[in-house]
C-alpha positions in Angstrom: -20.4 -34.0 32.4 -20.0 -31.2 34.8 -22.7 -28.2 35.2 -21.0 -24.4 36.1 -22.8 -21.5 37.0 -21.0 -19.4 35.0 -17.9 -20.2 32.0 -15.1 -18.2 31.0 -13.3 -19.1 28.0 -10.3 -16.7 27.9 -8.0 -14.8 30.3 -7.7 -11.8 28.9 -10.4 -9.4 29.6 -12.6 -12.5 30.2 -10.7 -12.7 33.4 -11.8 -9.5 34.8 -15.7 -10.7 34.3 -15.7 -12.0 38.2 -16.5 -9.2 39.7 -17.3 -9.2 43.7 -20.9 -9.2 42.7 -20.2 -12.7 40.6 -17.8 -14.2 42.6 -20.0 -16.6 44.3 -21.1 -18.3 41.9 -19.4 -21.7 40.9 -17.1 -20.8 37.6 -15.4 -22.4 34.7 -12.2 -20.8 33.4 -10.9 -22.2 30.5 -7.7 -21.3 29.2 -5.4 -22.8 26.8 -2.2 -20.5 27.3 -1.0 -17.9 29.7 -3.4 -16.5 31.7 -3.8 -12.9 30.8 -4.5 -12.9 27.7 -3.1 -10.9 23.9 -2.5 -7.8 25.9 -0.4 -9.0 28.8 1.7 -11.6 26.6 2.2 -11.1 23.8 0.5 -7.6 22.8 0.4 -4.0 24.2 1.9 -4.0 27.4 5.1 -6.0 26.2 5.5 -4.3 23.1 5.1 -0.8 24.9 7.8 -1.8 27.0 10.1 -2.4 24.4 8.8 0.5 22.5 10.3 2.6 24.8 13.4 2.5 24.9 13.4 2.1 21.2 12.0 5.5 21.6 15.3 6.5 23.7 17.2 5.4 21.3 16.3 7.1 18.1 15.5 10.2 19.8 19.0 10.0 20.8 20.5 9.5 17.5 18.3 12.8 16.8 20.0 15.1 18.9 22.2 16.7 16.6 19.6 19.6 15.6 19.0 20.5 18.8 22.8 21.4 19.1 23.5 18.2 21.4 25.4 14.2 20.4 25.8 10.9 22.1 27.8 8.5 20.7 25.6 5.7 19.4 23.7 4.0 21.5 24.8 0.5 23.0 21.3 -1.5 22.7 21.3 -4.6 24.7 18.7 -6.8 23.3 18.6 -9.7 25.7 18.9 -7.1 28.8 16.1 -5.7 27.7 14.0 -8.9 26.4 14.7 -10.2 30.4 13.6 -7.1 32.2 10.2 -7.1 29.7 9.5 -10.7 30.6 10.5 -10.8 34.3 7.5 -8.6 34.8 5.2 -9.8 32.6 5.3 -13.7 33.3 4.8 -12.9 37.2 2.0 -11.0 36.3 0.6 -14.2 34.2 1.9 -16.9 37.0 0.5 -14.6 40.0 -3.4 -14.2 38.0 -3.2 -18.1 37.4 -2.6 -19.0 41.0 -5.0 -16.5 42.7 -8.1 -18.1 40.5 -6.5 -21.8 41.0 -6.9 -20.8 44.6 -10.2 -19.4 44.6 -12.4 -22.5 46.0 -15.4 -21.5 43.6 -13.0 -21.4 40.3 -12.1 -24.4 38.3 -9.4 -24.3 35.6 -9.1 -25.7 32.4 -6.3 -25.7 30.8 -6.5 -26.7 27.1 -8.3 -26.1 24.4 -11.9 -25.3 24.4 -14.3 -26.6 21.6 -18.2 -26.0 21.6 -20.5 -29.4 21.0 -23.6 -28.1 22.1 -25.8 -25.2 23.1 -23.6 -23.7 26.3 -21.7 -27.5 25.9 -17.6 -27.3 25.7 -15.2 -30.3 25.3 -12.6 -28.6 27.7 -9.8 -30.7 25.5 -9.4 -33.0 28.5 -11.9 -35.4 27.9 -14.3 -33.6 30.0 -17.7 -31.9 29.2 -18.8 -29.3 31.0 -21.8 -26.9 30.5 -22.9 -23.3 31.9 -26.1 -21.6 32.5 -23.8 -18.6 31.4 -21.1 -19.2 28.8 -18.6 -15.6 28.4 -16.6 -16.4 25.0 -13.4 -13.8 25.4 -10.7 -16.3 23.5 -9.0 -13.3 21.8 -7.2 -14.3 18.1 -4.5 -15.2 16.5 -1.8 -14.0 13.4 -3.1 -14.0 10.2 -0.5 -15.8 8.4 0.1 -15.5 3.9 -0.8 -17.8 1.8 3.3 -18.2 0.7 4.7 -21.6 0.9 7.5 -21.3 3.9 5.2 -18.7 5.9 1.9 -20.2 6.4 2.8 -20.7 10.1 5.1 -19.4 12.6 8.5 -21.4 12.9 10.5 -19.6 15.1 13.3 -22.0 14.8 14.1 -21.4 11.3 13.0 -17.7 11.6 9.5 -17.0 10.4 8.1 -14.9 13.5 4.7 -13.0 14.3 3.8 -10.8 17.5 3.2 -13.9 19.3 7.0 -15.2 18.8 9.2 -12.1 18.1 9.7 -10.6 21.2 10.4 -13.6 22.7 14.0 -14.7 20.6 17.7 -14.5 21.9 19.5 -11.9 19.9 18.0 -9.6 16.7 18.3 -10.7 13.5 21.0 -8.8 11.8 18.9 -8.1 9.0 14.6 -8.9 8.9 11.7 -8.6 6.6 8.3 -7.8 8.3 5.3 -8.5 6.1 2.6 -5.9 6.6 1.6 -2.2 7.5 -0.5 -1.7 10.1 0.4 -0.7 13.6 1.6 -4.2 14.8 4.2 -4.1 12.0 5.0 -0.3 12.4 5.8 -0.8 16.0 7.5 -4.2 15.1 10.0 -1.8 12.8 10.3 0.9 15.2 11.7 -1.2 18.0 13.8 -3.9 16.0 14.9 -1.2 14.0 16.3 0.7 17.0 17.8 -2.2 18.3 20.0 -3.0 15.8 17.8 -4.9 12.6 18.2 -3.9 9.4 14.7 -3.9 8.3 12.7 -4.2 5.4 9.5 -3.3 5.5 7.2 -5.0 2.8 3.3 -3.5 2.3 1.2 -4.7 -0.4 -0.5 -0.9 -0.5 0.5 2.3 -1.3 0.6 3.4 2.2 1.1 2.2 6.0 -1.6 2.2 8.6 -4.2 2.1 5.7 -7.0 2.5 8.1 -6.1 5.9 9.2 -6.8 9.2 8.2 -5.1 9.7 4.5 -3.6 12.4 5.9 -2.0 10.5 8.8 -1.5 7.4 6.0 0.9 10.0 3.7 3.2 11.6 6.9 4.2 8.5 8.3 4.5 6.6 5.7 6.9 9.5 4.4 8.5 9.2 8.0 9.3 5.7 7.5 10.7 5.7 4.5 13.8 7.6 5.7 14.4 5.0 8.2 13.4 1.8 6.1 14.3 0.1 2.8 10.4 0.1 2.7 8.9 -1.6 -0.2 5.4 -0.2 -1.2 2.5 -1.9 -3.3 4.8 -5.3 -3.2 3.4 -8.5 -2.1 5.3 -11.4 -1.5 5.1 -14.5 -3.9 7.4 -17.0 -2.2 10.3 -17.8 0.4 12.9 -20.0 0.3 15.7 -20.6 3.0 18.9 -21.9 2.8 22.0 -22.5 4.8 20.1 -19.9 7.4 18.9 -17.1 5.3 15.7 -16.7 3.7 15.1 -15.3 -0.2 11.7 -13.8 -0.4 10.7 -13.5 -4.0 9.0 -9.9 -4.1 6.4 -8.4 -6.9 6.2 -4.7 -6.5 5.7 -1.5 -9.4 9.5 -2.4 -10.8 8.4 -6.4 -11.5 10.3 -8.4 -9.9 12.8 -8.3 -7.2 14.5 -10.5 -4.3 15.5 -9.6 -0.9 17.5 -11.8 1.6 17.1 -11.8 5.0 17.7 -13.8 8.6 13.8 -13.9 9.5 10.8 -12.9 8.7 8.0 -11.4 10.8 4.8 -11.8 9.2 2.5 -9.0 10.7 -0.4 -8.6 8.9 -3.1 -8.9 11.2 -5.1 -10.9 13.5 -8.2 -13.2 12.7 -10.5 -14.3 15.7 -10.3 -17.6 17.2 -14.3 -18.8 16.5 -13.1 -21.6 14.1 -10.7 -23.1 16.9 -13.6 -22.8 19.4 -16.3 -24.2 16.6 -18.7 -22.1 17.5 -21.2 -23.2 14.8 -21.3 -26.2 16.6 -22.8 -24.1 20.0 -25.5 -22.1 17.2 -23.6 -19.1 17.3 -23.5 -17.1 14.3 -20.0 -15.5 13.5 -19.7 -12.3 10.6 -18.1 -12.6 7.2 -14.8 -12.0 9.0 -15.5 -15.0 11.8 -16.0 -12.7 14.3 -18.7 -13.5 16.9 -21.8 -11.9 16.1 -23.1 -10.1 19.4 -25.5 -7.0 20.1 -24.7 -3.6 21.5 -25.5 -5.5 25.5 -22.6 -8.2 24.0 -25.0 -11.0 24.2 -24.6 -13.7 21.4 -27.2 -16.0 19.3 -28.0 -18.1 21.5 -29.6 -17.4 25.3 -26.8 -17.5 27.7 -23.6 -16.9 25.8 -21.8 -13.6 25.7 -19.0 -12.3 23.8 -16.0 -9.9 24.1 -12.9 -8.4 23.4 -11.4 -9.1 19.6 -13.1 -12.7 19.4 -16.2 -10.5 18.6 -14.8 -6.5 18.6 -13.7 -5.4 15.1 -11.9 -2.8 16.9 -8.8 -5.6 18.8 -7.9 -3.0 21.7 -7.6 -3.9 25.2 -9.1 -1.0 26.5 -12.8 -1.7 24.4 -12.3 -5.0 26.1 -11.9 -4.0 29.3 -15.2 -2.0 28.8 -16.9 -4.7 27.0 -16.1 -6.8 30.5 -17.4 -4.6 32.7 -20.9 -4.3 30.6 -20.9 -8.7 30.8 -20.2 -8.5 34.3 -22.9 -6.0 34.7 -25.5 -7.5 32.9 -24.6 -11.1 34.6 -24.9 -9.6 38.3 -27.7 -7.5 36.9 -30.1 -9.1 34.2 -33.1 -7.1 34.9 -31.1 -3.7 34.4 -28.8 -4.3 31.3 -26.6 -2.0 29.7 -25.1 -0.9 26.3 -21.3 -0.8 25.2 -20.8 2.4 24.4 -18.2 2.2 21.3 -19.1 5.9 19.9 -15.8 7.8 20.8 -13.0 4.5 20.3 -9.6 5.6 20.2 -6.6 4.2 19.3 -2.3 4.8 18.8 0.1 3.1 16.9 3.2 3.3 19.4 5.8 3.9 16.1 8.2 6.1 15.9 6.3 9.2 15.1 3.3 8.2 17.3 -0.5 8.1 15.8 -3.2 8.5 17.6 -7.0 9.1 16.2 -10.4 8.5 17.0 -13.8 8.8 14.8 -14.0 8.6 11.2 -11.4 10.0 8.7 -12.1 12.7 6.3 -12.8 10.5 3.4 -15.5 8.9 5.2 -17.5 12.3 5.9 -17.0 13.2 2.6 -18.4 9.7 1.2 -21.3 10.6 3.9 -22.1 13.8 2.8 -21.6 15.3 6.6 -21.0 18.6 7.2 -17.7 18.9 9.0 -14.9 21.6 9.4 -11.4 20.6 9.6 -7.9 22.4 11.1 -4.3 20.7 10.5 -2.3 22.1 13.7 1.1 21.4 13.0 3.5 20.9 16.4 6.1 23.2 14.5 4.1 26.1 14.8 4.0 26.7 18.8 6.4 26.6 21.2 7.3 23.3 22.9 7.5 22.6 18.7 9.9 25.3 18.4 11.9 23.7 21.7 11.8 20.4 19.8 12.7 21.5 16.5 9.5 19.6 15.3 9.0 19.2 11.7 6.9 16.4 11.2 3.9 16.3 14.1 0.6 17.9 13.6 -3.1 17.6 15.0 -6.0 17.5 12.7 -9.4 18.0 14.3 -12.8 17.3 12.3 -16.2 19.2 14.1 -19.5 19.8 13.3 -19.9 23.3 12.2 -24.0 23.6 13.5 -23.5 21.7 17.0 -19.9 22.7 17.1 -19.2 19.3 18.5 -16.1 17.2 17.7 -16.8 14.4 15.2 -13.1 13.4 15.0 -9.1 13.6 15.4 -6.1 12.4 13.3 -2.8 12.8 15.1 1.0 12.2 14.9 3.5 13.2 16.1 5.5 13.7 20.1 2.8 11.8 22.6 0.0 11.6 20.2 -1.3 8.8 22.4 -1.3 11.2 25.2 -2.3 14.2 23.5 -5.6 13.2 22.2 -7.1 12.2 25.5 -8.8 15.8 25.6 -10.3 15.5 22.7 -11.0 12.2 23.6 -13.0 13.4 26.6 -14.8 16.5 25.1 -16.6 14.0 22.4 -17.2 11.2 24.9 -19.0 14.0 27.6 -20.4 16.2 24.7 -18.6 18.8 25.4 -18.3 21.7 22.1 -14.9 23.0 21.3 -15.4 26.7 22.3 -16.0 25.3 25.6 -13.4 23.5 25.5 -10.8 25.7 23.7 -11.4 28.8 25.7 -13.4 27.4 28.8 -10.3 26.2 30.7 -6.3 27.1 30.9 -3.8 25.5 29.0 -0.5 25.4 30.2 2.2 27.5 28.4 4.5 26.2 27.0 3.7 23.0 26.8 3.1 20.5 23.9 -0.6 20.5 24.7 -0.8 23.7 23.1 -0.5 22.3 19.6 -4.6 20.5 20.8 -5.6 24.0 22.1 -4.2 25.5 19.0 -5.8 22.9 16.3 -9.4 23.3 18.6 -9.1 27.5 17.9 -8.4 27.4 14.4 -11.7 25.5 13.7 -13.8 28.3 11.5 -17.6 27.2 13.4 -20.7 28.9 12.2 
């Protein structure tokens, strides 16, 4: 058995725990994949890379209102798979050698399981313990309970995030289980490269967790571009000389759909079962998320949690800021501080973008809040006029007494950059008339739509 000062389980966020403050100490990292974690992998920062050209391409094959053509688009899969990965994997290689070479780190490299208070089995054999334990092992795909999909099997052609980006050539024609934002960017980018998708939701809308609003648009948007199949679930697959037959049952009964894979994306669930956490006294939620407090500490003295082993929220930047509040409270445990998850934003990188932050408009009304809203549509100002916009708008919620922002629902052109005002004005308490007529705003560009939606709100 070997004794650490401090363990890591996880490279992802977890990684960024060592601060200079930290570094000292004698450290534990254990990690049973790439280093880097969901994001760097097989998340954001891959599929944003892909996403963009996706969005090259489709904007492309939108040019004939504007009075301009291209002939179609020659999208080179592989090209573009090698340039994503070249990157990325010397990122991952690069992180794994500098801690291998730090004298003061030791790395595991398998599969972590808890057998004690602050005790891991590091999968080789070897025990180790910590007088601090950080638990940032991330999660995993949710997979269906469908015989044929209950696990990823890239070789015959059952895919998730984790495997998808990763394959040789697109499928000529693919199913993708699920509506959130994993599977609306999966659609947006294998779509523009050539898949013809279908898109199977078992509710009546994508990206159920947004704003109804937001839920209704894009799921409008996507239906022009999708054989999108709506409050269907899938009730078995078979495959056969290559090509799978999903049985579906949707609002017309019955109905079958061939494709050449699948990609199952209907979630992810937190890896606290493959790190038996139980077996350490930590208490996970109904979900199996790691339960932790607003300073991330677990259940038991010692042990910390972050990023989306314990976050309902799964985005790399609330990890990040959850890492930087355990490194702070490690280096500093007679001056601890709070996460601060008020103002938590967050884009699906489709093709319109969303981007939102704070509660939708349903949940006010079920709170009994008092709230104003404005619907801003990008048509109506000038860079919309320039882009012949018919589909993006901005829809801010405030507080009609403090005049303070509560929340924002957009889509539409850089939604993911066009929130981060409003973004900042709630985080820094800001109210909208100071920030609506307290500054410029450039003219004519597509921040005016924010500036627009911020002057329309009717405050007491």
């Amino acid at each position: 058995m070997r004794h650490h000062d401090l363990v890591i389980i996880g490279t992802g966020s977890g990684n960024s725990v060592i601060t200079p403050e930290l570094a000292h100490l004698d450290i534990a990292i254990i990690e049973r994949g790439r280093f880097g974690g969901t994001c760097l992998n097989v998340g954001c920062i891959p599929t944003k890379m892909f996403v963009y050209p996706a969005d090259v391409i489709v904007s492309a094959l939108a040019l004939d209102r504007l009075g301009a053509h291209f002939e179609s688009p020659s999208a080179r899969w592989r090209e573009a798979r090698d340039r994503v990965f070249a990157r990325v994997d010397a990122i991952a290689d690069g992180g794994e050698a500098y801690r291998r070479s730090d004298p003061n780190v030791t790395v595991y490299d398998e599969t972590a399981r808890f057998v004690g208070e602050r005790t891991l089995d590091t999968g080789t054999g070897e025990i180790v313990t910590g007088d601090q334990v950080v638990v940032a092992a991330g999660g995993r795909p949710r997979m269906p309970d469908v015989d044929g999909l209950r696990e990823a099997d890239p070789g015959r052609g059952v895919h998730t995030s984790d495997t998808i980006m990763r394959i040789d050539e697109v499928p000529a024609r693919i199913a993708i289980v699920g509506g959130g934002f994993i599977a609306s960017e999966f659609a947006h980018v294998l779509g523009a490269f050539g898949s013809d998708v279908t898109w199977i939701q078992r509710s009546p809308t994508l990206l159920t967790k947004d704003d109804e609003d937001i839920q209704i648009a894009f799921t409008r948007e996507q239906a022009k571009r999708f054989d999108l199949r709506l409050s269907t679930i899938v009730t078995g697959a078979t495959r056969e000389g290559g090509v799978w037959s999903l049985d579906l049952q949707g609002p017309q009964g019955h109905s079958r759909v061939e494709v050449d894979a699948v990609l199952v994306a209907l979630g992810r669930i937190p890896n606290t079962d493959i790190l038996d956490v139980a077996a350490g006294g930590l208490a996970t939620h109904h979900d199996g998320r790691l339960v932790v407090d607003d300073y991330q500490r677990a259940t038991v003295e010692g042990v910390w949690g972050l990023g989306d082993i314990s976050s309902p929220y799964q985005l790399k930047h609330v990890a990040n800021h959850e890492a930087r509040v355990v490194a702070h409270n490690l280096a500093f445990p007679d001056d601890l501080i709070k996460s601060d998850h008020r103002f938590v934003p967050a884009a699906t990188f489709g093709y319109p973008q969303v981007a939102s932050f704070g509660p939708t408009e349903r949940q006010l009304k079920v709170e009994g809040r008092d709230y104003v809203v404005k619907v801003q549509q990008y048509g109506d100002t000038a860079y919309g006029w320039a882009m012949e916009d018919t589909v993006g708008f901005v829809k801010v919620l405030a507080d009609p007494h403090s005049k303070r922002l509560i929340a924002a629902h957009l889509m539409g052109y850089q939604a993911s950059n066009l929130i981060q005002p409003l973004i900042q004005m709630a985080s820094l308490g800001n109210t909208v008339p100071e920030v609506a007529r307290g500054q410029y705003w450039i003219h004519p560009a597509s921040m005016e739509v924010v500036e627009n939606a911020l002057l329309g709100l009717e405050l007491t």
